[in-house]
DRENDO-72607 format. One record per residue (C-alpha): residue number from 1; x, y, z. Coordinates in pm, whole numbers, plus 32768, in hexadecimal, padded with zeros to 4 digits. Layout:
// residues N
NUM, X, Y, Z
...
//
This chain:
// residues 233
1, AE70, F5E8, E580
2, AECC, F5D9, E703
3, AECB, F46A, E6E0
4, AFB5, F45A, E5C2
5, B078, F56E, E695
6, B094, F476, E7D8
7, B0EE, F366, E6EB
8, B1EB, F405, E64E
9, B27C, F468, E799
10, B276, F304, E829
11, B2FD, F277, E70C
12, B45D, F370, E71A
13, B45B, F31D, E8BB
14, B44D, F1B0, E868
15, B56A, F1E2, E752
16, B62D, F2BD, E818
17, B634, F1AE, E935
18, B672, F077, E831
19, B78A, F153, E799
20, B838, F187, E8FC
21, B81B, F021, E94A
22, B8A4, EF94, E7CB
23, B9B8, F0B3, E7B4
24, BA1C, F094, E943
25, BB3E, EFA9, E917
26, BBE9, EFC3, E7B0
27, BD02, EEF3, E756
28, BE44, EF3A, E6D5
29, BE40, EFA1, E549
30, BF71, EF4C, E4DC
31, C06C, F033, E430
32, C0AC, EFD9, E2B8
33, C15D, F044, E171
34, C254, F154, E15C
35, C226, F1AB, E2CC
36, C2E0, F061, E340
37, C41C, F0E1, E21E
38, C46E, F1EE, E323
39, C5D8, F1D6, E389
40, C544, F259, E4EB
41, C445, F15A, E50F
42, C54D, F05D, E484
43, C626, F0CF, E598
44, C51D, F0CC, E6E7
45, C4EF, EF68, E674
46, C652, EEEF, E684
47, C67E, EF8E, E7DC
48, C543, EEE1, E856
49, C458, EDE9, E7EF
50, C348, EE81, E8DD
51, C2E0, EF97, E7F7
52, C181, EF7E, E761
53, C100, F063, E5FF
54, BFCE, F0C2, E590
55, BF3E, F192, E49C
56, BE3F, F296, E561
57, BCE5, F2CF, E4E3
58, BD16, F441, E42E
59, BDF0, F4FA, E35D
60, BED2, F3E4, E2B7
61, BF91, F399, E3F7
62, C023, F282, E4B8
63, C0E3, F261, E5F9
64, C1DF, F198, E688
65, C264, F1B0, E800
66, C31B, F0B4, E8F5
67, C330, F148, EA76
68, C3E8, F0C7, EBE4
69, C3B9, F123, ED28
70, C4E0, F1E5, EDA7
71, C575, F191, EEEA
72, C4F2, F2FE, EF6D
73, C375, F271, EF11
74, C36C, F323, EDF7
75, C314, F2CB, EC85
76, C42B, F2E8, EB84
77, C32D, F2D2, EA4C
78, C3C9, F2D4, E8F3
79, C2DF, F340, E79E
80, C2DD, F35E, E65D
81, C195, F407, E5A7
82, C196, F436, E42A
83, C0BB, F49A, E301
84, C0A9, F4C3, E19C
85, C0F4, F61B, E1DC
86, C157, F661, E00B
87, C131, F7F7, E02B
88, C273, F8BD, E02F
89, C1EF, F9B5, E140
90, C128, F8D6, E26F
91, C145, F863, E3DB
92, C0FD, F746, E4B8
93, C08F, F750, E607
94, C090, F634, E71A
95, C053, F653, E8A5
96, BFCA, F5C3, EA14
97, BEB4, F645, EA9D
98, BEB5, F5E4, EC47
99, BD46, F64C, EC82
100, BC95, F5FB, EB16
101, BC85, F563, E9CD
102, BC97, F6E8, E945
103, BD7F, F7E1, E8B8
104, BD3F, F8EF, E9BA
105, BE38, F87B, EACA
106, BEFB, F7AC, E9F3
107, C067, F7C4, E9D6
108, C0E8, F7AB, E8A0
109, C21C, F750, E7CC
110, C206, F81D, E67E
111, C2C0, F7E5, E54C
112, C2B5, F916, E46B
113, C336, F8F7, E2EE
114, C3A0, FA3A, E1EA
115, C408, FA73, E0A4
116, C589, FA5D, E055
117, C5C4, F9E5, E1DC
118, C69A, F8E3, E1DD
119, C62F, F845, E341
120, C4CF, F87C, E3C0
121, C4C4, F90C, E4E2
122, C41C, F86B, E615
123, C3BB, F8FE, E782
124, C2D8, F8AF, E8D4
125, C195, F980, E8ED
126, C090, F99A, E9E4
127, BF31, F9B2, E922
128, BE55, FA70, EA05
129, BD0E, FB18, E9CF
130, BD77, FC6D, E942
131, BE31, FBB6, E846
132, BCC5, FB3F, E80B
133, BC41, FCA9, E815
134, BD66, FCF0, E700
135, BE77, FD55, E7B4
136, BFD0, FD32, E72A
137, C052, FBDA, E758
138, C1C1, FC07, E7EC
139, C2E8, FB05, E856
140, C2BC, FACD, E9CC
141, C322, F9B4, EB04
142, C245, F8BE, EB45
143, C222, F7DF, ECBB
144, C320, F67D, EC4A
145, C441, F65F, EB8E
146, C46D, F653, EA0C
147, C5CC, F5C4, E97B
148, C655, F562, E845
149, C578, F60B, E74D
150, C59B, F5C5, E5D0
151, C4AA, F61F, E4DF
152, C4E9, F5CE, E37B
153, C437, F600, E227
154, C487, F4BC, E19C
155, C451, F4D9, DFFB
156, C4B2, F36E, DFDC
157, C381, F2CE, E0B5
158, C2B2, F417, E07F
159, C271, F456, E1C7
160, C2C4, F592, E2B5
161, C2F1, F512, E421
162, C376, F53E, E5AD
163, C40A, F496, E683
164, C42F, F4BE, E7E6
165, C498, F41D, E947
166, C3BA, F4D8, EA3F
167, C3D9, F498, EBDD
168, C2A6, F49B, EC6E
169, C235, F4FA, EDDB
170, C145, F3FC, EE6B
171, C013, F4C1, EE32
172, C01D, F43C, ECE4
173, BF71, F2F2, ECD5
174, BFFE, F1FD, EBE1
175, BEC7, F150, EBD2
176, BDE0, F253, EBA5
177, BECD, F33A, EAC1
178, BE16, F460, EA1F
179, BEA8, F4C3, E909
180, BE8D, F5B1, E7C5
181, BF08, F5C5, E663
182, BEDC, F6F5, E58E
183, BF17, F747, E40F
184, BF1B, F8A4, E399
185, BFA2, F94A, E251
186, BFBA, FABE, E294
187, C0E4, FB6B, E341
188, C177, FCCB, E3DA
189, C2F6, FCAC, E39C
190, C348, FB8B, E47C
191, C1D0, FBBC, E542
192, C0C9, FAA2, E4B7
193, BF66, FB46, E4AC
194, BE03, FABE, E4DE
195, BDE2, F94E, E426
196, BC8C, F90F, E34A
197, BB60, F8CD, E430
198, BB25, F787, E323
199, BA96, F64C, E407
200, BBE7, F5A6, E40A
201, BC8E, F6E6, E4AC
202, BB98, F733, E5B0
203, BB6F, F5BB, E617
204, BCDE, F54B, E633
205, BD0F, F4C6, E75D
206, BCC9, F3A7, E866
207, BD25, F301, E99F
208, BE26, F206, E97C
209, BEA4, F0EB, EA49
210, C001, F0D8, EA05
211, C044, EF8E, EA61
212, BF2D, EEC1, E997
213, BF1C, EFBC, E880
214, BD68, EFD8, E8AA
215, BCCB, F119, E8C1
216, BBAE, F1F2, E8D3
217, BB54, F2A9, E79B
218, BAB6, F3D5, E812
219, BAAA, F461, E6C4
220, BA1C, F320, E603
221, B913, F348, E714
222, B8C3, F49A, E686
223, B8C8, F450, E50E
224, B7EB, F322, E544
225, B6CE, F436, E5EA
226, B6EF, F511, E50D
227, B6B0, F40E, E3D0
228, B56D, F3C0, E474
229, B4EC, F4E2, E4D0
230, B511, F552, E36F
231, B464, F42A, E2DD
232, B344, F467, E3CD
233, B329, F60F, E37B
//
């Protein structure tokens, strides 16, 4: 029994390593389908042929986003996140994390969709860790700059989706970018409440390098563990 025990443990360590190695340096997924019928999406790619798309890795969605460096040394980073968000009552939830590949510290862009309501509304959070804890989850300022907001609930392409230009401080590392998606279906008036704890909402998100399009899929890493570890229980 010990013997099967060690063996079992050497075989997840050796997996676990293989994993980080394999899933270390992913390459751009491209977008596809309805995603690329988005007027906004139509639009970031007339203004420059520089932006990349890709669909992410959880929760139906793909991203697009072309950036500059600013003359101040800045980042002027436009995006455009969107899902196959079909409910009447929903929200959708995109942000930068400086420190981690996590939602604790992120800050967020959320787009928040009603009944009867004409134009979602949309608003900058900080997620900290009494939102975690279950704290109310209220409109606040976060560190860079976030213009020209739209977020549309497009019936046509059947998809709900953001976009954003954001200014970015140079903390934030365009080739190391950590960044978060969330989907969740419940709301408080205009206040989105806690998503499903599903694999594809607690593993969305990665580090992305803005400029080639790879990343690191921390949550793929995950998912592939915990596949394994159930075959071997």
């Amino acid at each position: 029994m010990q013997s099967f025990a060690l063996d079992t443990i050497f075989i997840l360590i050796s997996l676990s390593s293989l994993s980080i190695v394999v899933s270390s340096s992913k390459p751009l997924n491209p977008c596809n389908g309805d995603f690329l019928r988005i007027q906004a999406y139509k639009q970031m790619q007339n203004q420059t042929n520089t932006t990349q798309c890709k669909k992410l890795s959880s929760l139906q969605a793909q991203f697009a986003w072309n950036y500059h460096k600013t003359s101040h040394h800045q980042t002027q980073l436009n995006i455009l996140i969107g899902t196959k968000l079909i409910t009447n009552t929903g929200w959708l939830a995109w942000g930068i994390n400086p420190d981690l590949p996590r939602m604790v510290g992120t800050r967020a862009i959320i787009a928040v969709k009603v009944p009867n309501q004409i134009t979602p509304s949309v608003n900058t959070y900080n997620i900290t860790k009494d939102i975690q804890l279950g704290c109310r989850l209220q409109p606040s300022g976060i560190d860079f700059m976030v213009q020209n907001t739209t977020v549309v609930d497009d019936k046509d392409v059947g998809f709900f989706y953001v976009f954003a230009t954001l200014v970015l401080p140079q903390r934030y590392n365009v080739s190391s970018l950590n960044h978060v998606w969330q989907v969740g279906y419940c709301v408080d008036g205009l206040e989105p409440k806690m998503h499903e704890a599903s694999l594809g909402n607690l593993d969305s998100k990665e580090v992305l390098n803005l400029e080639t399009g790879d990343c690191q899929n921390i949550g793929q890493h995950r998912r592939h563990m915990r596949k394994v570890k159930s075959k071997l229980l």
